[in-house]
Every structure is written in C-alpha cells, then in structure tokens.
Wavefront OBJ file of the C-alpha trace (Angstrom):
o trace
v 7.600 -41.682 -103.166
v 9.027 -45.147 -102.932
v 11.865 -46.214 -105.509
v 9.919 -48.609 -108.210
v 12.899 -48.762 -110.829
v 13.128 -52.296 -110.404
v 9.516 -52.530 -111.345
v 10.403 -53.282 -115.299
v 8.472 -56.540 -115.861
v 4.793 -56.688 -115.553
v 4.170 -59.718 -116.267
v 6.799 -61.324 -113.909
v 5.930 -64.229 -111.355
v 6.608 -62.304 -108.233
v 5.818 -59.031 -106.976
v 9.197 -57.516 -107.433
v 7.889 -57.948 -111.314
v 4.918 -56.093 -110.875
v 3.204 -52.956 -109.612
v 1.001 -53.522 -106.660
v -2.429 -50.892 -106.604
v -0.257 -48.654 -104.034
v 2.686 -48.341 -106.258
v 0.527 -47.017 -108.792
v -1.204 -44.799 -106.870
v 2.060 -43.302 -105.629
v 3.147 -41.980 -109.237
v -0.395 -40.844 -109.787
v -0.292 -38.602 -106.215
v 3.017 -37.625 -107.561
v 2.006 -36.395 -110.951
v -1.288 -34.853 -109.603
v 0.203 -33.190 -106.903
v 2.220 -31.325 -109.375
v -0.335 -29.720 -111.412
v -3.286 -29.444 -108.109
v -0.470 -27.435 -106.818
v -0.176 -24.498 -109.615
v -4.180 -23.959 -109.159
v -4.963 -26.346 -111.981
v -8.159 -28.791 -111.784
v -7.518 -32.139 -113.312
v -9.097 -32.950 -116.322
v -9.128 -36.188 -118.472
v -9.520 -34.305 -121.179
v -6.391 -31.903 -120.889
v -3.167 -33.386 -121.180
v -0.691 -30.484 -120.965
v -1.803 -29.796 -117.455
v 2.250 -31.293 -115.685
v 3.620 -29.040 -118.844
v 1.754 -25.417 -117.446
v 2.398 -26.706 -113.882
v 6.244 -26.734 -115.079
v 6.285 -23.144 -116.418
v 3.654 -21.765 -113.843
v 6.963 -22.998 -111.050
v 9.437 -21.787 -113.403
v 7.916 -18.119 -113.915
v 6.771 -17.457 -110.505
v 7.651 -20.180 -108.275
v 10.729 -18.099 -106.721
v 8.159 -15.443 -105.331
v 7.243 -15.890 -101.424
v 4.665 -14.062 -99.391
v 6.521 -11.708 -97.025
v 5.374 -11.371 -92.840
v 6.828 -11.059 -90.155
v 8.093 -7.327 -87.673
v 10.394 -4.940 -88.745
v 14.252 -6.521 -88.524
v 12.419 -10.153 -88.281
v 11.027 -11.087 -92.191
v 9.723 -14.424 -93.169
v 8.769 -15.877 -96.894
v 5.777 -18.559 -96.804
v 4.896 -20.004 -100.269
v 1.886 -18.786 -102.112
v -0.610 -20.691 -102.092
v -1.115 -23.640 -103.190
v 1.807 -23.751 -104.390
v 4.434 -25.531 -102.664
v 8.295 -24.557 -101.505
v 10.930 -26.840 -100.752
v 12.130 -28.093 -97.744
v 15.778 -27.113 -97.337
v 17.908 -23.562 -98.512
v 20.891 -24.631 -101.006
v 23.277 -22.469 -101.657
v 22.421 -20.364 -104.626
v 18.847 -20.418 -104.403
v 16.787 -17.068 -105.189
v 13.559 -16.256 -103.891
v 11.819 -12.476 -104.315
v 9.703 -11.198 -101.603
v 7.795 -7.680 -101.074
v 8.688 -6.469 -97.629
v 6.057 -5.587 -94.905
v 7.828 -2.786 -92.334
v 10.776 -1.047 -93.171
v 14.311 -2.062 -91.546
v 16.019 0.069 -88.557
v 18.990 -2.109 -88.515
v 20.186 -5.840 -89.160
v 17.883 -8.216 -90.497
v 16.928 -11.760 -90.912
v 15.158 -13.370 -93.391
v 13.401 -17.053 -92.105
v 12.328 -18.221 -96.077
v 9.432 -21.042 -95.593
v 10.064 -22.721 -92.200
v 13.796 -23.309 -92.701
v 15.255 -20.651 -89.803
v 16.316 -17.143 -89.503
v 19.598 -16.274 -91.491
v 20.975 -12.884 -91.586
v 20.316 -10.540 -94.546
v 23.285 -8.596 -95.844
v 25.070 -6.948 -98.836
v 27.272 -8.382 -101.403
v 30.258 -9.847 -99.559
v 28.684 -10.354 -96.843
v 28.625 -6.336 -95.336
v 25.681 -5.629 -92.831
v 22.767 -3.767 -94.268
v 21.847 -0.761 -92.677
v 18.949 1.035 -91.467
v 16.232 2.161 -94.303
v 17.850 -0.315 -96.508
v 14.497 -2.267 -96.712
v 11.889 -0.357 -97.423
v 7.838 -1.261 -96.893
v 5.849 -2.416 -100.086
v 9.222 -2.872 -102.018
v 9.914 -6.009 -103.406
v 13.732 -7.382 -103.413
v 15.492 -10.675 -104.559
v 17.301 -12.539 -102.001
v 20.089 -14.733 -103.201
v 21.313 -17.608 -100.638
v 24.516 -17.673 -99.827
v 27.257 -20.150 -97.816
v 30.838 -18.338 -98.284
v 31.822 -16.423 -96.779
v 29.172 -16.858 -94.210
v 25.798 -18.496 -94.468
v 23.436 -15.140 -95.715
v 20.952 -13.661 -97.661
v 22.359 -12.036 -100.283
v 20.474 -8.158 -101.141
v 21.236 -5.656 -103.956
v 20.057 -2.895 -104.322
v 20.302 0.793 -105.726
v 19.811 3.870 -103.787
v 17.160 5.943 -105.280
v 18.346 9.309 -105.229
v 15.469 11.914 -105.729
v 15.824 14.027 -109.094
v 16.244 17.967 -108.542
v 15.299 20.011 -111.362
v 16.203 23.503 -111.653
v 14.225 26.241 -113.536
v 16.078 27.700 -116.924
v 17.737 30.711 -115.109
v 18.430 30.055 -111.767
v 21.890 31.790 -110.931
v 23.802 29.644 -107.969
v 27.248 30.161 -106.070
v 30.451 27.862 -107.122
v 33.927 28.612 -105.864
v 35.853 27.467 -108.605
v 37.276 29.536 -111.638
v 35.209 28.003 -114.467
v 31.782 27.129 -114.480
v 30.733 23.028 -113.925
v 29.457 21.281 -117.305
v 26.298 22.448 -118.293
v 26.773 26.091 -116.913
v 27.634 28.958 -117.917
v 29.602 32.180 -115.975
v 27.562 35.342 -115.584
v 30.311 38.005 -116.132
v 27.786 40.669 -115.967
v 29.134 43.624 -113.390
v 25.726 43.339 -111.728
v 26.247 39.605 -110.975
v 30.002 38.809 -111.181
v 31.994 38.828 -107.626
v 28.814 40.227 -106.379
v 26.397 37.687 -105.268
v 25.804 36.902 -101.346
v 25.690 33.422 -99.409
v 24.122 32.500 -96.444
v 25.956 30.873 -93.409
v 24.925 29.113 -90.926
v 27.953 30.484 -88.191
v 27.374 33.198 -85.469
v 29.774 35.683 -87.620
v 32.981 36.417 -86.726
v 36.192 34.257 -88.034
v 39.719 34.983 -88.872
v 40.240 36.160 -92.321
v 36.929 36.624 -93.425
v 35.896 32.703 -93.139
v 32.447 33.461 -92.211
v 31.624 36.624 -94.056
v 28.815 36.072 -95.922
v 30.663 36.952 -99.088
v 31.870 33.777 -101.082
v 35.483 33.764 -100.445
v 35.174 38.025 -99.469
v 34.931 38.357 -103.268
v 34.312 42.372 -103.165
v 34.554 44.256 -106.299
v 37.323 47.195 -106.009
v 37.383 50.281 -108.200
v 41.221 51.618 -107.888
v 41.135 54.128 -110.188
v 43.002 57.718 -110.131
v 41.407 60.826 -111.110
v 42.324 64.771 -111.179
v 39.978 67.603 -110.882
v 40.274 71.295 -110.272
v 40.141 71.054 -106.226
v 41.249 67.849 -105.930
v 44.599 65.985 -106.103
v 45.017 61.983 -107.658
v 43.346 59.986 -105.369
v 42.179 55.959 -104.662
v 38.844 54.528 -103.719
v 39.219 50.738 -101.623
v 36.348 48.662 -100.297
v 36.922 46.441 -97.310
v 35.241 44.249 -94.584
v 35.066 44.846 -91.271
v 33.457 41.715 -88.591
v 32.391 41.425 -85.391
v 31.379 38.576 -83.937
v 27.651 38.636 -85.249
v 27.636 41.244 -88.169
v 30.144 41.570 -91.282
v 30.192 44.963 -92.767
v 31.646 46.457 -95.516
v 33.008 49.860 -95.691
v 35.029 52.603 -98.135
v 37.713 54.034 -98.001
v 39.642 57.039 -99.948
v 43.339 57.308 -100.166
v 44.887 61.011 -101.158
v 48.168 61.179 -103.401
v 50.915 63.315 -102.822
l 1 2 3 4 5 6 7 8 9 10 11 12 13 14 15 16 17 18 19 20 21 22 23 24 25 26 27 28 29 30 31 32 33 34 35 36 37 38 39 40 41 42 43 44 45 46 47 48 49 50 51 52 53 54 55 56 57 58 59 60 61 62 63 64 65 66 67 68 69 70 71 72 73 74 75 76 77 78 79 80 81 82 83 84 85 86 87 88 89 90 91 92 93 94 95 96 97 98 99 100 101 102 103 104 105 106 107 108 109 110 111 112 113 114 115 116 117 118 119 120 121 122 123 124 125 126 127 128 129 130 131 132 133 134 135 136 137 138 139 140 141 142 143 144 145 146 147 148 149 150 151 152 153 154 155 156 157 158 159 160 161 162 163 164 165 166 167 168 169 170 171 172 173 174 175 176 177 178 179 180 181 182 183 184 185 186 187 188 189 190 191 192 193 194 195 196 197 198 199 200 201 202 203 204 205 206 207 208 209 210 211 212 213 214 215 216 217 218 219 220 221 222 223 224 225 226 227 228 229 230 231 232 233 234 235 236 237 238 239 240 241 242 243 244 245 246 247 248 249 250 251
C-alpha cells in the first residue's frame, strides 16, 4: 500500500493535495482484504465486518495447517486466511502434527524455511516426542540459537490397583498409602520372581526377597528326647534355589 499521509488537503491545487481514483482504491483493497480474508462477504449493510475480522485473527489466527514427512513438518495458513511473511522472534503458532517424530525435527512455518524444533533452552527433542494427531504450540526463538521452541508433558499412563493386592517392598515400613501385612502366613514369606539363571553369591538371586526365611529356634524336652534346635536354610545351584531343615541336638 503506498504511503498517502501527505494526502491531508482535498481540496488543494495539485495532486499532492488530493487523492487520485488509485489511491482510493488502495485503502479500500486494504480494508476489504482484511475482512474477505476471515471468510466474511462484504456487505453495505454491516459495518462491524474489519471489527470480527480483528477478533476472528486474534482467536485463531496463530493456528497453521500441519504437512509435511515424519522429522520434516510444515505450517501453511488456513484458508483464506492469510500468514505473514517473515518469523520474528517471539512469535507462536499451534499446529496438529501429521507422522510421529523418530528423531530431530524441523518445522518450515508458511514458506519462511526449515528451522530446527527443540526443547526449552534449546536441548534436541527426541524420538516419540511428537506424536501424530497431537496438536503443540511452537514458540520462535533467536537466543540462544534460532529454534522452535516445544513444551510439552509426558503422559504417563495411570495404573490402578485392585483394593487388596499384596506386593513386595524391601524397605522396613510400608510406602504412603500402604499398609504391612504382619500376618505369619504373609510376613517374610512371600516369593519373587527373577529374571537370572540362579545361582549368585550370598543368596543374590534366590528367589526369596533378600533370603527373608522365617526360623523357628525354639528348645523343647520330651521323654526320649534331649533340648534340641530346628534352622531353615538355602541351598543354590546354578539353576535351582532350595531350601532345606535342619535339627541341632544339645548336650
């Protein structure tokens, strides 16, 4: 559009005074280009129609249609809308994302080139990081490098566990939110699976948390039999752990 501030009087002799046809026409593209551009039709009769083209840019006008291959994205405005023709720094567009990532990625927003897309601070994304049919907010950025700026949160899948389901810790107390079984049919009793070929010094791969074995020393005296002691151990090869008795005879 050409510069017409000097264009103040009318009625002036010459034609810096006045507004040629052209002139006109150039702040009447202007202003119509504005609201043709947010979907609008023109109408004589309706004349809030720059106003709604104003808040239909400032509610949506930072969302792109996202292309392009996986590691490779590009933003295109939607149309008819229009985008502008250079990135500033600071600028924020949102986009959905077409593939998912398997490594560093570029983002090429409306014609302007392929920048890299990375984390806070400038740290390289990694793979999975942009995921298919999610949409994400990319921030431009020129320090400390010229980037797209992505945050995100990991979504980390919610586990529920029935009321009643007993599980392993190897700690004294019990984590918030649990409480110890110190029944004798559950306490120091309960087995745990490992994933070694047996074997180990000192019992590291018995499949008894931390060889946890309930022992009964007790001492008893009976007609025919003298004080006595009962022990349970472990005994391990290099597949099997086994666990055997054994009965020691006072003097």
């Amino acid at each position: 559009m050409k510069d017409l501030n000097n264009k103040l009087d009318n009625g002036g002799a010459t034609a810096d005074g006045k507004l040629s046809s052209s002139e006109w026409n150039e702040v009447a593209s202007e202003l119509q280009s504005i609201i043709e551009s947010t979907g609008q039709v023109l109408a004589s009769s309706d004349l809030l129609q720059i106003v709604k083209a104003i808040s239909t840019y400032s509610t949506t006008g930072d969302f792109y249609t996202g292309a392009g291959i996986v590691n490779a994205y590009t933003a295109t405005a939607v149309s008819p809308m229009l985008a502008p023709d250079s990135l500033a720094d600071g600028m924020r567009i949102r986009t959905i994302i077409p593939i998912t990532n398997t490594g560093n990625s570029t983002l090429n927003a409306f014609g302007t080139g392929a920048v890299d897309i990375k984390h806070p601070g400038a740290t390289n994304i990694g793979s999975d990081s942009l995921v298919l049919g999610t949409e994400y907010e990319f921030i431009y950025r020129t320090s400390p490098s010229t980037f797209w700026e992505v945050e995100f949160e990991e979504v980390i899948p919610e586990v529920v566990l029935p009321p009643g389901t007993k599980l392993l810790f190897a700690q004294a107390s019990p984590p918030t939110g649990w409480t110890q079984d110190t029944t004798d049919t559950a306490n120091n009793r309960m087995l745990r699976v490992v994933n070694t070929s047996g074997g180990g010094v000192a019992g590291s791969d018995s499949p008894i948390l931390n060889d946890k074995i309930p022992t009964h020393n007790h001492t008893a005296s009976s007609i025919g039999a003298g004080e006595h002691e009962h022990h349970l151990g472990t005994a391990q090869s290099n597949v099997l752990t086994a666990i055997y008795g054994t009965t020691t005879l006072s003097e």
